[in-house]
N, C-alpha and C positions, 0 to 999 in steps of 0.2 A: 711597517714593522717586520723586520728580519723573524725568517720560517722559526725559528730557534727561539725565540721570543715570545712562540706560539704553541704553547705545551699542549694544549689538546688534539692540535694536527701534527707537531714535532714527535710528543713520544710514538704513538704506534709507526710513524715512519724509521723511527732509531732503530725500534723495540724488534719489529718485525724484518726491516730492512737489515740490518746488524747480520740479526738472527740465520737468514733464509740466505744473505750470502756464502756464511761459512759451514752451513747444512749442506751446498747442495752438492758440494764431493762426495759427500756420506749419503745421499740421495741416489747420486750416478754408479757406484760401489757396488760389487756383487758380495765385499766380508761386512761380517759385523761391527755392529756400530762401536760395540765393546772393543775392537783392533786398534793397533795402532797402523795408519796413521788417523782412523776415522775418529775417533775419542778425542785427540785433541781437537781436530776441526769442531764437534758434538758440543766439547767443553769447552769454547772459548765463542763458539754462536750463542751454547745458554748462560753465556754470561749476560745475555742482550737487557734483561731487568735490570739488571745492579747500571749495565754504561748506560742507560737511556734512562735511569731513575736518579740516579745520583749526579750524572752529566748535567740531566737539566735544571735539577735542582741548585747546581754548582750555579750554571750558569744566570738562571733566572732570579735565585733567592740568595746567594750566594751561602757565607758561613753560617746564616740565620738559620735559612732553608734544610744546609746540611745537618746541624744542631738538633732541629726538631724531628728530621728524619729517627735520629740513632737515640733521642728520647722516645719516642714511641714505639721504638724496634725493643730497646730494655728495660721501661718503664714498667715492672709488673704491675705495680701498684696501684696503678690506670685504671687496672680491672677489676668491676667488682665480683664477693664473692660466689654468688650463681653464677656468674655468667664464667667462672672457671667450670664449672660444673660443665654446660652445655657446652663448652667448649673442648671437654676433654671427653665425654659422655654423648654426644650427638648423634655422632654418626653407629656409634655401638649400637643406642638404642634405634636406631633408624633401618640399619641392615640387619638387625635383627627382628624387627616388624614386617618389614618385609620379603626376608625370609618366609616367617610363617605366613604371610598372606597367600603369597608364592606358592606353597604347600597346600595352602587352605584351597585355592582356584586350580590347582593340579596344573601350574605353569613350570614348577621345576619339583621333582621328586625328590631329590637330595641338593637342595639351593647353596648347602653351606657343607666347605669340609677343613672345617677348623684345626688349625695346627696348633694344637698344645706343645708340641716338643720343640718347637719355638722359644720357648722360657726357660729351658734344660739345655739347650747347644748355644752357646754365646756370639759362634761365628756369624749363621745366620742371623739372626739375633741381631748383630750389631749393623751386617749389611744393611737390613731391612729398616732401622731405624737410620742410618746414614740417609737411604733414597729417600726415605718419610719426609726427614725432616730438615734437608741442606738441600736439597730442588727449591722446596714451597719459602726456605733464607731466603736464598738468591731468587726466584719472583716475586716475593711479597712488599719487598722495601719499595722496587719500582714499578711494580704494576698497582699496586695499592697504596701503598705511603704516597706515592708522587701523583700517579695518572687520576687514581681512583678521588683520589685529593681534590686533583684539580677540575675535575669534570664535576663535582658535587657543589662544586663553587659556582657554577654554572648552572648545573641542571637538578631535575629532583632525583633522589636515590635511585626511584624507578627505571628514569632515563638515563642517569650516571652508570648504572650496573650491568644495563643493557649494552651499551658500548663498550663497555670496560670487558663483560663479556664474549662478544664479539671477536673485540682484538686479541683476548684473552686465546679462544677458541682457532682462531688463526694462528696462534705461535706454537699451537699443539698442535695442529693437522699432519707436519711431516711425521711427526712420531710414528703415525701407522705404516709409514710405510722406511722406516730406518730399519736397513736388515739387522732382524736378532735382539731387537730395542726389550722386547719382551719376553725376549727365552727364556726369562728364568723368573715370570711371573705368571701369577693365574691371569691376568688379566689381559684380554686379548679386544683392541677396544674397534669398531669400527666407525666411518663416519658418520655415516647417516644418524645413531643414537648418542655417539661422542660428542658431540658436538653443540646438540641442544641440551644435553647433559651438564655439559661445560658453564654456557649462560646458565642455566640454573645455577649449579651451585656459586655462580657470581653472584646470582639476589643474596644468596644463604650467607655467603662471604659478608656484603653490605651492611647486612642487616646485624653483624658481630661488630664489624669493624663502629657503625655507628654508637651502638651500645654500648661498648668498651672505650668512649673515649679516644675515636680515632685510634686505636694501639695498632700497629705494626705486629707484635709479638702474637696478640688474641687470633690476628687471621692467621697469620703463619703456623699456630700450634692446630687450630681448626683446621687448616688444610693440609698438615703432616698427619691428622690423625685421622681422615678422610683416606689416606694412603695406607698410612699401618694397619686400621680398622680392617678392609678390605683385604689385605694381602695375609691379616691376621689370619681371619675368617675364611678365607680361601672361597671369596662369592663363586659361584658356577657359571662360565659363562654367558651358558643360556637366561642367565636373570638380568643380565646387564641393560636389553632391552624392554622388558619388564621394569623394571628400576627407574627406567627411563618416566615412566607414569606418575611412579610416585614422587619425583623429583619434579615433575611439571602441575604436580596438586598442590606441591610447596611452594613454589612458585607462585600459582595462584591464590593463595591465600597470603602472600607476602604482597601481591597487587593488590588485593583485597583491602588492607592496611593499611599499607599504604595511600590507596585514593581515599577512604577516611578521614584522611586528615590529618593522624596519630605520630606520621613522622615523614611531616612535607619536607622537615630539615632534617640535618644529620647534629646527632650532641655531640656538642665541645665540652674538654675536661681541660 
């Protein structure tokens, strides 16, 4: 069977492989990643979800495959009503818990320095909702509609998430080090806690995407507002490794539930 044929070794070879070719100018580069000419190399490696989601899709499932992709990417209706709740609501109530925990254990004194005047300047404003929420577009259709898809057909959530994870966590490693990637956010990530961070919020991803009927659109607004949330809230960065615990007790209790028995499989809508 031709490699291509073979979506759970073909995509992270596309995904990653795509990717880390046209990064690695912008890697060797002493300007920022924001310059031209490093932005287009930036922007046309993170295109690597959409050519390795849709490519394989094209090629494996053909017009079918592609059909079901771009109903679950616009489907609102997929979803039901709480589970807009938590998906819009999650991470708000989650880094705000942990904030005051943070406070409570004297880990961070001032954890959060929330920008209200955020909602009053439209420029930023709109910035900040573009990164939010046209990054987690362009990775969700093909690291999740496609990969996450096909690995669940195979494996249980547990095992699916874990890799999906992984490869996930790989396509974000050079971030830390693309000059200037973050000058203009609070968020300063490094590896050692980025990374397991990462597979975490893949179980958290999982376990939406299951629930909402496979949707496309559900993980994609959870993981835009995992971004906005954050950048809203302006977290401190000394909480990020912190944060790290409480996203590894999430995790644990998503194992938890999973070995249960509660959701060996993923639900179809």
């Amino acid at each position: 069977m031709p490699l291509i044929r073979r979506p759970l070794i073909a995509f992270p070879l596309v995904y990653l492989g795509w990717a880390y070719i046209f990064w690695i100018p912008v890697l060797l580069s002493d300007s920022s990643v924001w310059a031209f000419p490093n932005l287009i190399w930036f922007l046309i490696g993170g295109a690597s979800p959409v050519v390795a989601g849709l490519g394989l899709a094209a090629v494996n499932g053909g017009k079918e495959q592609l059909e079901d992709l771009w109903r679950r990417l616009t489907d609102w209706r997929r979803i039901p009503g709480r589970w807009w709740l938590i998906i819009v609501l999650f991470w708000l109530a989650y880094d705000l818990a942990m904030a005051g925990l943070a406070m409570l254990l004297g880990v961070a004194g001032e954890p959060l320095d929330t920008n209200w005047q955020l909602f009053v300047n439209p420029g930023p404003l709109l910035f900040l909702l573009v990164l939010s929420f046209v990054f987690p577009a362009v990775e969700e259709v093909g690291l999740r509609g496609f990969y996450l898809e096909a690995l669940q057909q195979r494996f249980s959530p547990l095992v699916g998430g874990l890799v999906n994870g992984v490869v996930w966590a790989l396509w974000h490693a050079p971030f830390v080090f693309f000059p200037g990637y973050y000058a203009n956010t609070t968020f300063h990530p490094e590896l050692y806690w980025w990374m397991p961070m990462i597979i975490c919020h893949t179980l958290l991803i999982v376990l939406v995407y299951n629930r909402t009927g496979r949707s496309i659109l559900a993980v994609l607004i959870f993981h835009a507002m995992m971004n906005f949330t954050g950048e809203w809230l302006r977290i401190s960065p000394e909480m990020y490794p912190f944060m790290l615990f409480g996203n590894l007790a999430l995790a644990a209790l998503l194992v938890m539930f999973w070995k249960s028995g509660r959701q060996s499989l993923p639900n179809t809508c």
